[in-house]
N, C-alpha and C positions, 0 to 999 in steps of 0.2 A: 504494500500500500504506500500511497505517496502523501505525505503530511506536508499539506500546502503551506508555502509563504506566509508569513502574517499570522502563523497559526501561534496563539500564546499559550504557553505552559508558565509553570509554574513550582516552584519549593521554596522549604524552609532551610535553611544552611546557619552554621554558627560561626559567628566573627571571633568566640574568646572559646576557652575552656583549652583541651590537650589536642582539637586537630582543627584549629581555626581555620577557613579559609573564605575567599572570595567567595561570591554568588556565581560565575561560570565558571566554578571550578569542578576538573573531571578527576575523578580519585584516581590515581596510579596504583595504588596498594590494594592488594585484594591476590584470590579472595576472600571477605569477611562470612565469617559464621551465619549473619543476620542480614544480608544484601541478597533477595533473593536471583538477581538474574547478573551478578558479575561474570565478566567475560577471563577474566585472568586466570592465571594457571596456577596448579599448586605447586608447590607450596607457597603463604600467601609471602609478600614482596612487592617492593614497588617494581610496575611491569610497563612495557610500553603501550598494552591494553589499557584502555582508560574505561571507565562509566560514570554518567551524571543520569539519575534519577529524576524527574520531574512526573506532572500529573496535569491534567485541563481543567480542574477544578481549584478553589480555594478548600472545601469543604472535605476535600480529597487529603491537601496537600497536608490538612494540619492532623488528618486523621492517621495518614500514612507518620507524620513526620514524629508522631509521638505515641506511637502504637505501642512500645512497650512498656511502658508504665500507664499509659490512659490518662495521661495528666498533661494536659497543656500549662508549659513551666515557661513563663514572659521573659523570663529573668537568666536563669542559670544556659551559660554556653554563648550568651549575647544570641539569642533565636532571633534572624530576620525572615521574613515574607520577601518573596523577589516574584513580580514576571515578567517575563518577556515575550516576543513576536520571536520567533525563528523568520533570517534574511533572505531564506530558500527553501527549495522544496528537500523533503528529508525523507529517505526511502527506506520505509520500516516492514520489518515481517510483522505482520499481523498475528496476534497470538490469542485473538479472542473472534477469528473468522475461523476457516475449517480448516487451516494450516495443521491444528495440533490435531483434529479429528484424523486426517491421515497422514502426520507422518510423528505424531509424540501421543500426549493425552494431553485434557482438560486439565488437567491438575497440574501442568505447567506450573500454571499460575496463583494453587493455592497449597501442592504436597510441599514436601521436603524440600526444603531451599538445595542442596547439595547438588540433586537432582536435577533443578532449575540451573543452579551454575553448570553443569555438565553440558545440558542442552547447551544454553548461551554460547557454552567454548563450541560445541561444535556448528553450531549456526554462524560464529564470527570465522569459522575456517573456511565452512562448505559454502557459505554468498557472501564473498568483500564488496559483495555493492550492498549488502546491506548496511545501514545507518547505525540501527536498533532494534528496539523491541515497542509494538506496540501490544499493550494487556492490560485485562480488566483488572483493577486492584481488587487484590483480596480482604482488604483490611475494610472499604468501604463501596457498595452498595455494586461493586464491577466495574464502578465506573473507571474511563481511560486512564491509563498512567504509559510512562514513556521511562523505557532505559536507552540513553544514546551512548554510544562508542563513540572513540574518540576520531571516527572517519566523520562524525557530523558537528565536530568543533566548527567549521567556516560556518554553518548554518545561525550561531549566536551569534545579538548584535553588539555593538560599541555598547552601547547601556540600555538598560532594563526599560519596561515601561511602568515598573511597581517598584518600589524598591524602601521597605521600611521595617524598622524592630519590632518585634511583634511587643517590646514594653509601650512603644508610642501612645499614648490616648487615643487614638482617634481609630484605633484597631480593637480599643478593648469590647465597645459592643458588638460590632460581628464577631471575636471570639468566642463572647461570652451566647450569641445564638449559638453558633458551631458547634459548642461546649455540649452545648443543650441537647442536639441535632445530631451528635454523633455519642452520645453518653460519658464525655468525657472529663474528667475536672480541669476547671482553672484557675490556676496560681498567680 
């Protein structure tokens, strides 16, 4: 599938705490225990595979982005909201049309992460023209989430079209719907 221009995604990323970084930044290291679709080899290391994680929803991103504890935390890690338009088109396997019916399972997207990274490596081997991954999140409602490799870094722009700390005020009341909307607490 082809993810048109202009198309905005969206995450949460931490500017402070043990692995600060920028908003288009694509992880080198991996892969991690709790990233379901990293493309890197084991054992884990910084690789020249990259993956940035993003989703097309807000509702998504904060559900994804704090799924392990269920606690939307404003404060610890410096959590920003960022999004952006992609400057091109991004050519993703689709992973929630009938790709995995025949040639993986459904559960791609929601068994064993290990599993999921296995795929990913072989799907970054057997199509280089693929970008990423396009799949339903399993944390919230199916809705789209995106794993890009690092072949779809040109597709990010100069800067974001969102870009603010989830401490900000003027985010606390759609968190605090979010909060509500996904069962989650916040801090």
């Amino acid at each position: 599938m082809a993810l048109p221009s202009g198309s905005l995604l969206w995450r949460v990323y931490s500017r402070g705490g043990g692995h600060p970084s920028p908003w288009y930044a694509f992880r080198t290291f991996g892969p991690v225990r709790t990233a379901r679709f990293d493309n890197h080899l084991p054992p884990p290391r910084d690789q020249d595979r990259d993956i940035l994680y993003l989703v097309a929803s807000v509702p998504t991103c904060v559900a994804e982005a704090f799924q392990s504890g269920r606690q939307i935390d404003r404060l610890g890690r410096e959590p920003w909201l960022v999004g952006f338009e992609v400057v091109r088109e991004v050519v993703l396997l689709d992973l929630g049309g009938s790709w995995p019916t025949r040639g993986a399972s459904m559960a791609i997207s929601s068994g064993p992460r290990p599993r999921a990274q296995r795929w990913s490596q072989a799907i970054y081997e057997a199509y280089p023209e693929v970008e990423g991954l396009w799949y339903p999140s399993s944390v919230y409602r199916g809705e789209p989430a995106v794993a890009l490799y690092e072949r779809a870094r040109g597709a990010l722009p100069e800067s974001p079209a969102f870009h603010r700390p989830l401490s900000d005020p003027v985010l606390l009341g759609p968190l605090r719907r979010i909060a509500y909307e996904i069962g989650y607490d916040l801090l």
